[in-house]
Steps between C-alpha positions, in 0.01 A plus 500: 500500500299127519447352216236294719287867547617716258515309178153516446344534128288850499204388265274611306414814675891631442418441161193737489688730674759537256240470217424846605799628369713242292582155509871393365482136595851274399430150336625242757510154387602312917556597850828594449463728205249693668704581776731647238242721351406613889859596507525680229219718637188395291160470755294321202571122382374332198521101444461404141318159347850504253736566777334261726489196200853655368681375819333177485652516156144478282329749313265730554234311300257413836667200617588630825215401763291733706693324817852544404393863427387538868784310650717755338282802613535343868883506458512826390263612741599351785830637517397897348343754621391674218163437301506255221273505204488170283469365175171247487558492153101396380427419834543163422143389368161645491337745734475217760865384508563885490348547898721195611815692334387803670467328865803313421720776403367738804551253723850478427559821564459698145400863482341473182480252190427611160287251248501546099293443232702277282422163401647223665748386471603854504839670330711728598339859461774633237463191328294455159224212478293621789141462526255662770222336617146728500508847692194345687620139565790759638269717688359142697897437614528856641148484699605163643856615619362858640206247698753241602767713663438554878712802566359792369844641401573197305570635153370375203627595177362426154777457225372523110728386252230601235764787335622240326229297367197745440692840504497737779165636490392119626772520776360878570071364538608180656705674783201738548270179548742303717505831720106495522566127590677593826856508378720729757761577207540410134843354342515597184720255295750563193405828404726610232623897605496762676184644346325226521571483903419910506164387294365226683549668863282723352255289393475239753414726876634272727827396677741359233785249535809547252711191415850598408642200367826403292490433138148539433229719324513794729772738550673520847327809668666617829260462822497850531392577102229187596331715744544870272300295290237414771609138605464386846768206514730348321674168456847385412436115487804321382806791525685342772392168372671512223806639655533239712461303159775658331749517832434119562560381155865649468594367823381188444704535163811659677490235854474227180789627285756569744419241790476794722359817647805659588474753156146687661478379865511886528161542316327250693275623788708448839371235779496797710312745258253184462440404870417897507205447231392222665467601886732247587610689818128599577396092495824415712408773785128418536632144504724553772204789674260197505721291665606745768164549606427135524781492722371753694162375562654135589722701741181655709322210473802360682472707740154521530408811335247371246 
């Protein structure tokens, strides 16, 4: 294996391909915790406005930029292979600053970005106090990011978070519009149970993205009772976030109290075990290829050969 020719991020048209089944994509919030996900054997990744501005340490309240969203999607994408779909949160304006978030997120390698039709600055989804802007005002965003894109595959996703503030007929009628609009799939946000996911796959015809996060509004449906229901993907977005939360704050805690990681050295992940992750070996030997066939071609040029 090179990880100069064979890490290569498969795109958008991996992620149609396993939109024609079922997508189970892993919420990665770096480079380093997608690998992880790789490894674990999901072939979907999902980068999250909140995880993104969580690492900075800031909330998810839009004061994350549209650039240090794509710097993070070229991380992420730069050392994965699999597609990544993004969070563009409102798409960070109007329908005009939506087809700059569309080339800029593309060209950093995304698979697809979903945009929402809260009002910024926009809340969490399981949050109260949101407000959506108008299903048309909505339908503009959509039409600009399906028009902007310049991959074909690129998928664009329409969120509504309208469950929550007009009920879920609203959510049902405004996911049918954004559909007309162009929208390739529709994330429905914060629905409230089981029925109501069974209900509004029947409703809305259309591929349908489930979001399966912790302590919210919506109960936490398995991937494979997501697509009984008639669900296309889903998303974990901050699981292994907030692991890495919860394992960093009792070391820090631990290292603190006892002047010492002697007591759980033999949890932590071993130099080895993360040099494995990370392709160390695989940099090293193309490193040391390269330089062997530089030698080589000085060596015939020495003797005439080229």
């Amino acid at each position: 294996m090179s990880v100069l020719r064979d890490n290569v991020n498969l795109g958008p048209a991996e992620l149609r391909r396993q939109m024609a089944d079922f997508v189970t994509a892993a919420g990665v919030f770096n480079g380093i915790s997608a690998q992880l996900a790789e490894r674990g054997g999901f072939r979907a990744l999902y980068l999250s406005g909140s995880g993104v501005a969580g690492a900075m340490g800031l909330p998810d309240l839009s004061v994350t930029t549209l650039t240090e969203l794509a710097e993070e999607c070229r991380r992420i994408t730069s050392v994965a292979r699999s597609p990544l779909i993004v969070d563009a949160d409102t798409g960070f304006g109007e329908a005009i600053n939506v087809i700059r978030t569309v080339r800029l997120l593309e060209a950093a390698g995304a698979s697809a970005i979903h945009i929402e039709d809260q009002v910024m600055p926009k809340r969490c989804g399981h949050l109260e106090g949101k407000k959506v802007i108008g299903a048309e005002e909505m339908g503009m965003k959509v039409r600009a990011a399906v028009e902007a894109r310049k991959d074909e595959d690129f998928v664009i996703i329409a969120r509504t978070d309208a469950r929550a503030v007009n009920g879920f007929q609203d959510a049902v009628e405004r996911a049918k519009f954004y559909l007309d609009c162009g929208a390739d799939m529709i994330f429905i946000e914060a629905l409230e149970s089981e029925e109501e996911f069974r209900q509004f796959a029947r409703e809305v015809d259309g591929p349908l993205l489930a979001n399966m996060t912790e302590f919210g509004k919506s109960p936490l449906l398995s991937a494979q009772e997501l697509k009984s229901l008639g669900y296309r993907a889903v998303i974990f977005p901050l699981t292994a976030f907030r692991a890495a939360l919860k394992a960093m704050d009792s070391v820090y805690r631990d290292l603190f109290r006892a002047g010492t990681q002697r007591g759980f050295v033999d949890s932590l992940m071993t130099r080895k075990e993360f040099y494995s992750v990370i392709g160390y070996d695989q940099y090293a030997e193309d490193d040391s290829g390269i330089f062997r066939e530089v030698q080589g071609m000085q060596a015939r040029r020495g003797r005439g050969l080229i």
